[in-house]
VOVOVO-767941 format. One line per field, with one value per atom (N, C-alpha, C): y, z, x; atom name; residue number from 1; residue in one letter. Coordinates in pm, 1 decimal. Each point is the difference from the previous one (the first is absolute). Example, Ala and Ser with C-alpha at 12.3 -4.5 7.8 and 13.67 -1.06 7.14 Angstrom:
v	-569.0;119.0;120.0;105.0;119.0;109.0
w	780.0;0.0;0.0;-72.0;6.0;73.0
u	1319.0;-89.0;90.0;-35.0;82.0;-77.0
atom	N;CA;C;N;CA;C
nr	1;1;1;2;2;2
rest	A;A;A;S;S;S
//
This chain:
v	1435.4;-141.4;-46.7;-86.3;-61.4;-97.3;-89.9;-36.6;-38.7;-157.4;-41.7;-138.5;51.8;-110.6;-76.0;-155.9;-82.3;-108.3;62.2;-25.1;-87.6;-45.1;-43.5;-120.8;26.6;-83.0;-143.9;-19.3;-150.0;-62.6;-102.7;-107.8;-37.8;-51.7;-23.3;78.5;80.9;114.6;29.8;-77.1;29.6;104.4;58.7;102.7;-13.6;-114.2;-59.1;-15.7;-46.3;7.4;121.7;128.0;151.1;47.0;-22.9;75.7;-57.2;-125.1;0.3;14.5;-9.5;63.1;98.5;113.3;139.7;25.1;-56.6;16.4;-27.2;-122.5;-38.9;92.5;33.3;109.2;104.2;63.2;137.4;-57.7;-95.9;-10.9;7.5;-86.7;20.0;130.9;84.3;135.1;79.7;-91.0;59.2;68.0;3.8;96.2;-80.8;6.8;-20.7;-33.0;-129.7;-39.7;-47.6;-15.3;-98.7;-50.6;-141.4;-83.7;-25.7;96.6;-28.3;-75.5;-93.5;-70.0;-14.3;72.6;6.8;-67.1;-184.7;-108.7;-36.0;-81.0;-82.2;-110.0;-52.1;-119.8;25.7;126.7;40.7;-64.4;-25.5;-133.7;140.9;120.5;103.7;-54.2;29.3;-29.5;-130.0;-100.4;-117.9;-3.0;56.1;-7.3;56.2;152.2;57.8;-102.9;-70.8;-111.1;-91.2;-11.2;-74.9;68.9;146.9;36.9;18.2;-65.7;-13.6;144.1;44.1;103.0;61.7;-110.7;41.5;115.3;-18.7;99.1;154.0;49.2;155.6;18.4;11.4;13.2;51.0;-63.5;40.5;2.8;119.1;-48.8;22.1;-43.0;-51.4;117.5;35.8;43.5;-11.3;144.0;-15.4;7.4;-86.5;-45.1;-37.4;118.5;50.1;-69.8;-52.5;5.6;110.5;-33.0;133.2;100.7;3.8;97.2;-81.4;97.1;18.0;-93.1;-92.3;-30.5;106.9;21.3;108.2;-39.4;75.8;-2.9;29.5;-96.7;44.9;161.9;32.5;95.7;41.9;119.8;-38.0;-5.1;-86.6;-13.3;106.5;-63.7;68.3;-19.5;-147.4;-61.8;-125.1;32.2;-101.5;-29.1;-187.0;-43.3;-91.5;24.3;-34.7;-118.6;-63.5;-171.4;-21.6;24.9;-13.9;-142.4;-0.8;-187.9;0.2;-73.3;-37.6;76.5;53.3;50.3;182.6;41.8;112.3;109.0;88.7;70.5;95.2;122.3;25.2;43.6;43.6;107.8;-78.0;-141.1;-26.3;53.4;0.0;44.5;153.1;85.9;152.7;18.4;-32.8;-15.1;-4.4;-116.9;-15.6;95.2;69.0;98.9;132.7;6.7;133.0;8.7;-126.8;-9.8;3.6;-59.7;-38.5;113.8;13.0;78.2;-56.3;-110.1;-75.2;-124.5;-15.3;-182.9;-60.3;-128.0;-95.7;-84.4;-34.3;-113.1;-33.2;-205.8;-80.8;-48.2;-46.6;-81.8;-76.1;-136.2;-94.4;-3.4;-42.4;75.8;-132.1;-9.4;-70.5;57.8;-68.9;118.6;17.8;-36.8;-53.3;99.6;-27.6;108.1;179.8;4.1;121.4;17.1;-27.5;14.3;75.5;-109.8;46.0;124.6;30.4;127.3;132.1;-65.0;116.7;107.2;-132.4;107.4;26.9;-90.7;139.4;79.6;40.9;95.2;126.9;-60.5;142.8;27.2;-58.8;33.2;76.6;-19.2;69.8;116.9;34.1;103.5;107.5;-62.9;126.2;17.2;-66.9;136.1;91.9;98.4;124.9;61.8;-122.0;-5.3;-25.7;-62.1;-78.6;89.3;28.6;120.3;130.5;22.0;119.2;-39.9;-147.5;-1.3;-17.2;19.0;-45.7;-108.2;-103.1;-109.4;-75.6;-49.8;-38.7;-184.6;-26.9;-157.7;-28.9;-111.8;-76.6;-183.5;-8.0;-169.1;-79.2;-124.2;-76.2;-130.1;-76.2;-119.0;-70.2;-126.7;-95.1;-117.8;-83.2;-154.6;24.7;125.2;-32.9;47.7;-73.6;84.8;115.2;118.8;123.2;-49.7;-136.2;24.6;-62.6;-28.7;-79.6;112.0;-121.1;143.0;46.9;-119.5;29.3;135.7;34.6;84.5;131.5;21.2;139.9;29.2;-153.3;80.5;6.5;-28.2;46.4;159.8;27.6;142.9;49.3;-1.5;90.6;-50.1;-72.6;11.8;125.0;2.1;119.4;152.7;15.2;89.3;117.6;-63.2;32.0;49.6;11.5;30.8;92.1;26.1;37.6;5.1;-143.5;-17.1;-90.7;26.2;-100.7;-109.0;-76.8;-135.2;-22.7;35.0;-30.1;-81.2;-114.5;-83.9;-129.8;-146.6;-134.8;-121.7;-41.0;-92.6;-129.8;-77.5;-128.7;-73.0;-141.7;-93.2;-83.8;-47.6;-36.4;-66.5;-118.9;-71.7;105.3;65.7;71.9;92.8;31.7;98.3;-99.6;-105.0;-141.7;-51.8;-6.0;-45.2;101.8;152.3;73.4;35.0;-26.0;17.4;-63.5;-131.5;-126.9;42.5;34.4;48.9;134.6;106.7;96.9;117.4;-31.8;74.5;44.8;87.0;105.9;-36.6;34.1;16.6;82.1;112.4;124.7;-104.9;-83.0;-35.3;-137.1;4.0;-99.0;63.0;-91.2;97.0;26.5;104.4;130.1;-119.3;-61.8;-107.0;-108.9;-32.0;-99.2;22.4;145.9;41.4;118.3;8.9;115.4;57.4;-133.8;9.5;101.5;-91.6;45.8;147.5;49.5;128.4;102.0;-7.8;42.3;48.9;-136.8;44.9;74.5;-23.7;137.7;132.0;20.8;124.1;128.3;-30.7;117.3;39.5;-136.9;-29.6;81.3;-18.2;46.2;185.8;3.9;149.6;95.3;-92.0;57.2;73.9;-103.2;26.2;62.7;-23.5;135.8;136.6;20.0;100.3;105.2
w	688.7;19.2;-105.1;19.1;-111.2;12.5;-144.7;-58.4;-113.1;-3.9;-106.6;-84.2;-110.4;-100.3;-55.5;69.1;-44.7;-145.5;-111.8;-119.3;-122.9;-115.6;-86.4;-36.8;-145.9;-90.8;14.5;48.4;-63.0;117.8;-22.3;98.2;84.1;74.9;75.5;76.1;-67.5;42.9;140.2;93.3;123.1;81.1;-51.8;44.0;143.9;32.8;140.3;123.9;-40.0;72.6;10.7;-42.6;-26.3;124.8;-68.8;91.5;164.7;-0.3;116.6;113.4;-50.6;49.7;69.8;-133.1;29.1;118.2;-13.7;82.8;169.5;-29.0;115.0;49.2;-51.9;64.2;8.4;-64.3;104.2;137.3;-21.5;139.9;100.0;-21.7;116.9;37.0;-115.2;49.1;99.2;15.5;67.5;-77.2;-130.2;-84.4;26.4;4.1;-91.1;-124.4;-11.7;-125.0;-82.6;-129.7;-32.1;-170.6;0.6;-120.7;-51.6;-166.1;-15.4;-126.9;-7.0;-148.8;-97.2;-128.3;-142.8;-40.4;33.5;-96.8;65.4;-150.2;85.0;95.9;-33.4;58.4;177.4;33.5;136.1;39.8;-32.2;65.7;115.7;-9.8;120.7;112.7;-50.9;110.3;109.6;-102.0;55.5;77.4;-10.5;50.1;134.5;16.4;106.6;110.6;-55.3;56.0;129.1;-99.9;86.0;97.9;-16.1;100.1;116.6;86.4;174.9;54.1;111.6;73.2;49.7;66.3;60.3;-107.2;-134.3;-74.3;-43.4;-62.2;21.8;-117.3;17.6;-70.5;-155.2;-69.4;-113.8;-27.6;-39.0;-77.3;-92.1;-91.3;-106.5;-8.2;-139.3;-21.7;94.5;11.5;86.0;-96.6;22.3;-111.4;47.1;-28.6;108.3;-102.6;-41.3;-75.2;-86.6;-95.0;-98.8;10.0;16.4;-8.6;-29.5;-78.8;-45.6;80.7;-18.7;85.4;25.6;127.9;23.9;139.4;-27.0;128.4;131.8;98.1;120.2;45.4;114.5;41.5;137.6;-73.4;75.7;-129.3;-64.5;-65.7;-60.7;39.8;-94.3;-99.2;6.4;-104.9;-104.1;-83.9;-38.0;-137.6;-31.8;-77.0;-113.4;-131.4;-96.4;-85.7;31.1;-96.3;-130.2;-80.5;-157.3;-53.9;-93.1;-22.5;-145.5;-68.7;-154.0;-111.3;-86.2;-142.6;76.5;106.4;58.8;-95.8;-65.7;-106.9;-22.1;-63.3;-17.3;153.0;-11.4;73.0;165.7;20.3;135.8;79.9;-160.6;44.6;23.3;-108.1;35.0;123.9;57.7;137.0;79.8;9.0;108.8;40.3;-153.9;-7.5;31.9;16.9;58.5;165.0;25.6;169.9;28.0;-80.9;28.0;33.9;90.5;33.1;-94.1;30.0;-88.1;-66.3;-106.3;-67.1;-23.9;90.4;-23.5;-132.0;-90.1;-44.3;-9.3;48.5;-24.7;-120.8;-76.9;-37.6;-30.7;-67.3;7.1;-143.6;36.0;-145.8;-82.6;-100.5;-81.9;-128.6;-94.2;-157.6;26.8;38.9;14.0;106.0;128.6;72.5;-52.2;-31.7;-44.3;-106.6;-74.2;-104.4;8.9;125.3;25.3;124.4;89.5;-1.5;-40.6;-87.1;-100.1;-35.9;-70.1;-21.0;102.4;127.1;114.3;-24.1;33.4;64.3;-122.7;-131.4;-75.2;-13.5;104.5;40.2;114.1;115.7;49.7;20.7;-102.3;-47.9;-39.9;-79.0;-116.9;152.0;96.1;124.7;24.7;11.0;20.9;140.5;89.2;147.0;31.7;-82.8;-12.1;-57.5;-130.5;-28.6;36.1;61.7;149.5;129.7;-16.1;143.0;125.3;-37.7;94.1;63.5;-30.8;-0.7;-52.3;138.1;-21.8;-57.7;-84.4;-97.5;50.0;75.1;39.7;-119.6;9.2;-50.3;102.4;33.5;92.7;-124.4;11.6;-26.8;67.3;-44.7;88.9;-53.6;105.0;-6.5;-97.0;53.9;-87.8;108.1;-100.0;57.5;-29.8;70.3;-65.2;-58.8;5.0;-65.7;-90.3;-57.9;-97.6;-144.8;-149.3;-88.2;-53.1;72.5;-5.1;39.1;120.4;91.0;-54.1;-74.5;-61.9;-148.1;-80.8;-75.0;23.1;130.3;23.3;34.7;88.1;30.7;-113.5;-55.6;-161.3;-90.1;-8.9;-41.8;12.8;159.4;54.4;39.0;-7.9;-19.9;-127.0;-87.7;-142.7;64.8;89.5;9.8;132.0;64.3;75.9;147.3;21.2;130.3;89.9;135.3;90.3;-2.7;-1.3;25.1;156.0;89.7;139.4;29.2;26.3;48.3;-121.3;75.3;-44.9;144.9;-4.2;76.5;-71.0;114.1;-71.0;44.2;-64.8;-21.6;171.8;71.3;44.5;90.5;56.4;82.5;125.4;56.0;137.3;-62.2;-131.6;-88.4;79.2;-73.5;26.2;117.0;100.3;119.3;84.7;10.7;96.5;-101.6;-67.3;-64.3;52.2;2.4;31.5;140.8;68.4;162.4;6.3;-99.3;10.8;44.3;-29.4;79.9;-130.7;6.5;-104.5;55.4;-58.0;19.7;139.8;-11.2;139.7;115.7;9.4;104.2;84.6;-96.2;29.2;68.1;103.2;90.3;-120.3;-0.4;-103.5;-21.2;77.1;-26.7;-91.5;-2.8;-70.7;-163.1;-15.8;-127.8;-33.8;4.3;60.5;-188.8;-73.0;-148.9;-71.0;85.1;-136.3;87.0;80.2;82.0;-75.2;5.8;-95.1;-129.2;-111.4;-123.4;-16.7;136.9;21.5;36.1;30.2;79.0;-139.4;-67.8;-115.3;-29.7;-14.1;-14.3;91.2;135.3;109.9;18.8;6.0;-35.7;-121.8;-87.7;-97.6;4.4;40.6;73.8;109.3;110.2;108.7;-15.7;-152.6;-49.7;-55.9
u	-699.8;29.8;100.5;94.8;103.8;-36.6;-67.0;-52.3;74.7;127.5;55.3;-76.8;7.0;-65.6;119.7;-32.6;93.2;-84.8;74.7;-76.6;96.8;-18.0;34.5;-65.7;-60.5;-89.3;43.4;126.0;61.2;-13.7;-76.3;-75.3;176.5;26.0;125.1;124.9;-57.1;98.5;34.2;-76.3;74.2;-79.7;-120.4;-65.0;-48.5;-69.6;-44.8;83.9;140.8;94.3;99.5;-14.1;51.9;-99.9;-111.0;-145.0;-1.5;0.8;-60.4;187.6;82.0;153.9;-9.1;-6.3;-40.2;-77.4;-129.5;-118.1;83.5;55.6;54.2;108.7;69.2;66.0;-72.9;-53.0;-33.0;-100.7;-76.5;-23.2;92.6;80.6;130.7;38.6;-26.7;42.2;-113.4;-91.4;-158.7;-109.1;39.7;-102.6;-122.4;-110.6;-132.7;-15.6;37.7;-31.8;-111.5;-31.2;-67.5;88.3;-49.6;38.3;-97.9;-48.0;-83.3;-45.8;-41.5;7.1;-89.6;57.4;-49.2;-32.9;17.9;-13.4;-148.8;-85.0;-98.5;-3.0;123.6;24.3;32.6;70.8;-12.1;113.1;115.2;78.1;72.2;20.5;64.6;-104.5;-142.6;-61.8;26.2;14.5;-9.9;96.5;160.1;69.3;23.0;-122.1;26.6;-69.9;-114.8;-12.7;58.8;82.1;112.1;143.3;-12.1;65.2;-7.6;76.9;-12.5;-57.0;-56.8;-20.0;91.8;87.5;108.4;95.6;-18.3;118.9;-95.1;98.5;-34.0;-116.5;-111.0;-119.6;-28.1;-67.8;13.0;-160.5;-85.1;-141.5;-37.1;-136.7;-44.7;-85.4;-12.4;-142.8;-127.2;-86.2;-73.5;-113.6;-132.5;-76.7;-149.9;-66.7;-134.2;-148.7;-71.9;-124.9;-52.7;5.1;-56.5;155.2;51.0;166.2;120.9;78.5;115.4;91.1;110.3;79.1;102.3;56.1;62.8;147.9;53.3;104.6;-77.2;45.5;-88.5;74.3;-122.3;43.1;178.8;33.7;121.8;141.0;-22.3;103.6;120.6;112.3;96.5;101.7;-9.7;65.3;-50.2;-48.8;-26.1;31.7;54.2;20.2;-96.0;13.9;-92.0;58.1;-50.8;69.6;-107.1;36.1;-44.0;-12.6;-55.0;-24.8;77.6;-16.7;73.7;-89.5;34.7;-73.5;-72.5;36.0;-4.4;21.7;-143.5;33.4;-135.4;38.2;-186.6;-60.6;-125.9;-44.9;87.4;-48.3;47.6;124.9;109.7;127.1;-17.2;-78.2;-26.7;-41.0;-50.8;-95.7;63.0;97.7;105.8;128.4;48.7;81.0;-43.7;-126.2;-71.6;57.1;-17.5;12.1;197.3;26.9;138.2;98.7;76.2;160.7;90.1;44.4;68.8;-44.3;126.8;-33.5;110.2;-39.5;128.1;-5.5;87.8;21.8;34.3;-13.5;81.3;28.7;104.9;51.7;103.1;-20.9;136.2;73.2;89.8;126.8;-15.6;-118.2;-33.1;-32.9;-23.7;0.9;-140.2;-116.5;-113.9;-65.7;69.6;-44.4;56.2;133.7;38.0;-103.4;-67.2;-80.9;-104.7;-65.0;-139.8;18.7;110.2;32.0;2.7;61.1;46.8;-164.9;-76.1;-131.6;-87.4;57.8;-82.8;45.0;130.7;92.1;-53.4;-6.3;-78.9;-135.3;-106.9;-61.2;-18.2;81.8;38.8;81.7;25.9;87.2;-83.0;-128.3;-48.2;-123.5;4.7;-104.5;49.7;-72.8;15.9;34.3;25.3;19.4;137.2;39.7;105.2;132.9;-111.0;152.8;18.6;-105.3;11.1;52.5;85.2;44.8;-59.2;-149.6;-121.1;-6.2;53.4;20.9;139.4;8.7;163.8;-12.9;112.1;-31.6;166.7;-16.7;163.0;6.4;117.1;-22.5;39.7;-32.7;76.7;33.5;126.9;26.3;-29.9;-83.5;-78.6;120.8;48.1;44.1;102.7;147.6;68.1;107.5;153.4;118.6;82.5;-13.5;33.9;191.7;48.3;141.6;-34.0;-87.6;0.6;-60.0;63.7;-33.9;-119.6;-97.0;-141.8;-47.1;61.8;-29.7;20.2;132.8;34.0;-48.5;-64.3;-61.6;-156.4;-50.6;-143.2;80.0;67.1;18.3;24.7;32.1;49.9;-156.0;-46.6;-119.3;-117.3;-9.0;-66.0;48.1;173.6;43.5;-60.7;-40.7;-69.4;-127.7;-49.9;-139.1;24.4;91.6;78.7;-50.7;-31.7;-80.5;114.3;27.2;67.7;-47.4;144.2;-9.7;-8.0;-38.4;-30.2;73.1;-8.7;45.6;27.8;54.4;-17.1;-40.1;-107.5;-14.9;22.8;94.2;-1.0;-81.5;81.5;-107.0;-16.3;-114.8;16.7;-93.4;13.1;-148.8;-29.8;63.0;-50.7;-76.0;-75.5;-117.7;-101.9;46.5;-132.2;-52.6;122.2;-6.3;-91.7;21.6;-38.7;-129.4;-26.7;-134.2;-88.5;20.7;-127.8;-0.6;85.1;-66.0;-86.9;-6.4;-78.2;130.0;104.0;127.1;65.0;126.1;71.2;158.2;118.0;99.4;13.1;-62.3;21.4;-75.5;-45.6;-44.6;58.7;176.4;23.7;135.0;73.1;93.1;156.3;29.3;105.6;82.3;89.0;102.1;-24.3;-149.0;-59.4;63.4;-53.4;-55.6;104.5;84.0;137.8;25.9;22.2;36.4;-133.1;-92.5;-155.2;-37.2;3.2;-4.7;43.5;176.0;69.0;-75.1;4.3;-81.3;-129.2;-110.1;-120.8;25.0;132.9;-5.1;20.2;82.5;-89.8;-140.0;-90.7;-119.7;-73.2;26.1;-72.7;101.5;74.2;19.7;-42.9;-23.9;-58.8;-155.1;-82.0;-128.6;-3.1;80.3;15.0;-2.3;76.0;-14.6;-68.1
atom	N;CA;C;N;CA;C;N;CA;C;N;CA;C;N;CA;C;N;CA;C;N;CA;C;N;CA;C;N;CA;C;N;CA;C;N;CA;C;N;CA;C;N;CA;C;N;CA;C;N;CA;C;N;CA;C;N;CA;C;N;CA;C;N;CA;C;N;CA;C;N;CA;C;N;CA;C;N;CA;C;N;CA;C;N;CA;C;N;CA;C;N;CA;C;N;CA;C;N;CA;C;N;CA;C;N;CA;C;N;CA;C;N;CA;C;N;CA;C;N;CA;C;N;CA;C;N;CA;C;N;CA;C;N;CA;C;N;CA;C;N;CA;C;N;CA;C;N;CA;C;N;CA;C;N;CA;C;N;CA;C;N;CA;C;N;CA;C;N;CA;C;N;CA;C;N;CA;C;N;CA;C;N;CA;C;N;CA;C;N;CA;C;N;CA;C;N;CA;C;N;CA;C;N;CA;C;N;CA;C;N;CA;C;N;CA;C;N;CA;C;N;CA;C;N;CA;C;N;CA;C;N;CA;C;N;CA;C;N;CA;C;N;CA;C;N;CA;C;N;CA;C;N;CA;C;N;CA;C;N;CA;C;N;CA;C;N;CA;C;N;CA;C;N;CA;C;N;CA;C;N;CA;C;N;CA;C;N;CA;C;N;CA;C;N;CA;C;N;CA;C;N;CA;C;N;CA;C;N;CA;C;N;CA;C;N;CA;C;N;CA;C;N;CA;C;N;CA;C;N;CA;C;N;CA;C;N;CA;C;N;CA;C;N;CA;C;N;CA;C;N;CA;C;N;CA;C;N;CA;C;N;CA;C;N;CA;C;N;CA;C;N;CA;C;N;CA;C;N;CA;C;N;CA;C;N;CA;C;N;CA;C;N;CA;C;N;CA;C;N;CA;C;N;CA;C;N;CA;C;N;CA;C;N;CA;C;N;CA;C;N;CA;C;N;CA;C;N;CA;C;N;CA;C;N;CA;C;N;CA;C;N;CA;C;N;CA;C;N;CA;C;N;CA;C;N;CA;C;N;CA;C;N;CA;C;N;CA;C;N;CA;C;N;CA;C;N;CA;C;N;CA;C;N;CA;C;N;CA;C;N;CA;C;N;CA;C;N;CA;C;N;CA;C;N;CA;C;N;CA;C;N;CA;C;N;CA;C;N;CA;C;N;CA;C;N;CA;C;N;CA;C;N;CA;C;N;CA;C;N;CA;C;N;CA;C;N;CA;C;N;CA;C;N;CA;C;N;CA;C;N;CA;C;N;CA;C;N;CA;C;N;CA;C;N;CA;C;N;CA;C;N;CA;C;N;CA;C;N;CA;C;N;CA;C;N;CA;C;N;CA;C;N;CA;C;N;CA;C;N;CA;C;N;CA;C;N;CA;C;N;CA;C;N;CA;C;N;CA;C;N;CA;C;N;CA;C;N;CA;C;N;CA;C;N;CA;C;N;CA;C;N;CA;C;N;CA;C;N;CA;C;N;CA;C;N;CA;C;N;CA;C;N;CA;C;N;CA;C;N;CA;C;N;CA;C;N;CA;C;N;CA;C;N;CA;C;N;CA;C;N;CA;C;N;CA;C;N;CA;C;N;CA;C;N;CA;C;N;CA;C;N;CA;C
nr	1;1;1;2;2;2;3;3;3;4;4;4;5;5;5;6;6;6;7;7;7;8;8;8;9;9;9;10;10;10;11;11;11;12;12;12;13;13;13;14;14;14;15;15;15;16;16;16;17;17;17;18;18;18;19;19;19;20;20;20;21;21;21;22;22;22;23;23;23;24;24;24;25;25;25;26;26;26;27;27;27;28;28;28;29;29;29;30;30;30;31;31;31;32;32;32;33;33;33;34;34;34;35;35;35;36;36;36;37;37;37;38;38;38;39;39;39;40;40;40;41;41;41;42;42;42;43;43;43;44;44;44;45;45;45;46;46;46;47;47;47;48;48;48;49;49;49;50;50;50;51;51;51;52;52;52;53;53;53;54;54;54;55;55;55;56;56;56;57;57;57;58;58;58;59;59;59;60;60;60;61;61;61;62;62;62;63;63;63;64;64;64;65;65;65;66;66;66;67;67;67;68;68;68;69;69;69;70;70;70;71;71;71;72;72;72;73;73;73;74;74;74;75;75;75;76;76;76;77;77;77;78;78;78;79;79;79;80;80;80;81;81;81;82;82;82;83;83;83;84;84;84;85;85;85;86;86;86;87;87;87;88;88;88;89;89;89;90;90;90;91;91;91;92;92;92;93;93;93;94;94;94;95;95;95;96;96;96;97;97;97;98;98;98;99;99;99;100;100;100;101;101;101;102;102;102;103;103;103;104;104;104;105;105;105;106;106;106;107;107;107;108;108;108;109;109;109;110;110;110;111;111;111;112;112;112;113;113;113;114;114;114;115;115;115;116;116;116;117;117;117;118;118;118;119;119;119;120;120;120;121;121;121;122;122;122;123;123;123;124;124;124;125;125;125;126;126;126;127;127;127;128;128;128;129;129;129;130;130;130;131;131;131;132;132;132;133;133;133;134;134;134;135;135;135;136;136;136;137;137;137;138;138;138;139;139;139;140;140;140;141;141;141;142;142;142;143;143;143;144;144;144;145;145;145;146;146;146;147;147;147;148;148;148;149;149;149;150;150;150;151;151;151;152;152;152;153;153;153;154;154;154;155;155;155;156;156;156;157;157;157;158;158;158;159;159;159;160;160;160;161;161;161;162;162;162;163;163;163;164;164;164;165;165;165;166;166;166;167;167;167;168;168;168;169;169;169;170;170;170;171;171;171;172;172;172;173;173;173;174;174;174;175;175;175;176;176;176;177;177;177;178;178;178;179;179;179;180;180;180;181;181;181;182;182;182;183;183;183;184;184;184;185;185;185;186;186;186;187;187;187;188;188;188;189;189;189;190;190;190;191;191;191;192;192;192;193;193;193;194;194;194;195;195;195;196;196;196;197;197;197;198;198;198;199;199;199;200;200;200;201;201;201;202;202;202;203;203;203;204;204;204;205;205;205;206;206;206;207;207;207
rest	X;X;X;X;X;X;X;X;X;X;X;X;X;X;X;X;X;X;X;X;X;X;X;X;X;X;X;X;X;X;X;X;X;X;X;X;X;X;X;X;X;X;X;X;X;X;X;X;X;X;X;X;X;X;X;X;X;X;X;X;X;X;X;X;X;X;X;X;X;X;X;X;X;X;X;X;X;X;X;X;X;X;X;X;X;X;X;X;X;X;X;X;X;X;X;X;X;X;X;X;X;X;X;X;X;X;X;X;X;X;X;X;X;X;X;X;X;X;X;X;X;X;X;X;X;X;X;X;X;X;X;X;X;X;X;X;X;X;X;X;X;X;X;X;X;X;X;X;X;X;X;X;X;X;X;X;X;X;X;X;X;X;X;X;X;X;X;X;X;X;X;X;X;X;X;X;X;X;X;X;X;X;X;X;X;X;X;X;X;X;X;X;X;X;X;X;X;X;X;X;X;X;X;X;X;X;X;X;X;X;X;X;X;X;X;X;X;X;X;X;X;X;X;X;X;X;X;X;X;X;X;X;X;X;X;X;X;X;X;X;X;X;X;X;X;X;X;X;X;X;X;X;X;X;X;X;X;X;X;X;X;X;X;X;X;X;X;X;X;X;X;X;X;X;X;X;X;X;X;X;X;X;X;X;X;X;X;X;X;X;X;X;X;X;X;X;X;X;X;X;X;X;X;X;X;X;X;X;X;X;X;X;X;X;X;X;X;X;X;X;X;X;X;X;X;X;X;X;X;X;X;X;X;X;X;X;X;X;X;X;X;X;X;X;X;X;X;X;X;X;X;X;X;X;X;X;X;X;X;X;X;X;X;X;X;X;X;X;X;X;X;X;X;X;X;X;X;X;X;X;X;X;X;X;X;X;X;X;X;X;X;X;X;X;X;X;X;X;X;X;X;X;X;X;X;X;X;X;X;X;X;X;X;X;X;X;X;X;X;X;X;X;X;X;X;X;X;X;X;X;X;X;X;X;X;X;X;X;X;X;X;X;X;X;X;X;X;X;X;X;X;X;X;X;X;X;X;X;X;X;X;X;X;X;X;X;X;X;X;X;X;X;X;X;X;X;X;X;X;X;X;X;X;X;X;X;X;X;X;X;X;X;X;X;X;X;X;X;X;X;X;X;X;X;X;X;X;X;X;X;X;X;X;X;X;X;X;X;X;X;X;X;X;X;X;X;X;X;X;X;X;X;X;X;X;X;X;X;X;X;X;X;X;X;X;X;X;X;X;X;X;X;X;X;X;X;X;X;X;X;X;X;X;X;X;X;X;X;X;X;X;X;X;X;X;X;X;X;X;X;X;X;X;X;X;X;X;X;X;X;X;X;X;X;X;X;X;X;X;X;X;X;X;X;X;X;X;X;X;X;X;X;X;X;X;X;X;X;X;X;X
//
């Protein structure tokens, strides 16, 4: 099963809106998904909530009495949305399961910061530096021409992980959220620019 952990300690980072994207596209592609969420607060859940029937299916943790929450049966893709301060056995746990790990962040001294000491936490697993596990970055809410943009990439060049992508900034995150809906579920012409900027993202994980 591929199994990406969309993670990073720093509360804002964009993690909710990476995850449930993702999620949304590979449904479109027909996989079997599930979105499954790390936080207590549940807000993935809440959201699948609100997605219409009519669009291409996405499910939740399957969650029996006296047992483990688990991926229902069937699955082949599923996505892991992490909450803020993500660290310690929970994060070990999750990286057991994981193919890959996304992280977001935004080209701030603040967020690059609190990056930074994931990223060497993630470094010193032993999964990780066996290649076991593949670690991408995404730029959340920025413009790749701007000089924000090249010194987050040269930031993480040093740790020598891809910069994936840059998503910008923008209300159609917000808009197709509150309906329970993703970018992929909205018609290609709509979304033609922000398509574009996932398709590393989503080839990356295809991979």
């Amino acid at each position: 099963m591929t199994a990406v952990l969309i993670a990073n300690p720093k509360g804002g980072a964009g993690k909710s809106t990476l995850a449930t994207n993702l999620a949304g596209y590979l449904a479109r592609q027909g996989h079997a998904v599930m979105l499954g969420d790390l936080d207590v607060q549940q807000s993935a859940r809440e959201w699948l909530a609100l997605r219409p029937d009519f669009l291409a299916p996405i499910r939740s943790w399957e969650v029996a009495p006296n047992a483990p929450a688990r991926p229902p049966r069937g699955t082949t893709h599923a996505v892991l949305d992490s909450p803020a301060g993500f660290h310690g056995k929970p994060l070990d746990k999750a990286l057991k399961a994981a193919s890959h790990v996304l992280v977001p962040v935004q080209p701030s001294l603040f967020d690059i910061l609190a990056t930074r000491r994931f990223l060497e936490v993630l470094q010193a697993e032993k999964t990780v530096r066996k290649g076991q596990i593949k670690v991408g970055v995404v730029g959340m809410r920025v413009d790749a021409r701007t000089r924000a943009a090249g010194e987050l990439e040269r930031f993480f060049d040093a740790y020598e992980l891809p910069v994936l992508s840059y998503l910008r900034d923008t209300q159609l995150y917000v808009q197709v959220a509150a309906q329970g809906a993703t970018l992929f579920d909205l018609a290609p012409h709509k979304v033609e620019r922000d398509l574009e900027q996932w398709q590393p993202i989503t080839a990356w994980v295809d991979s």
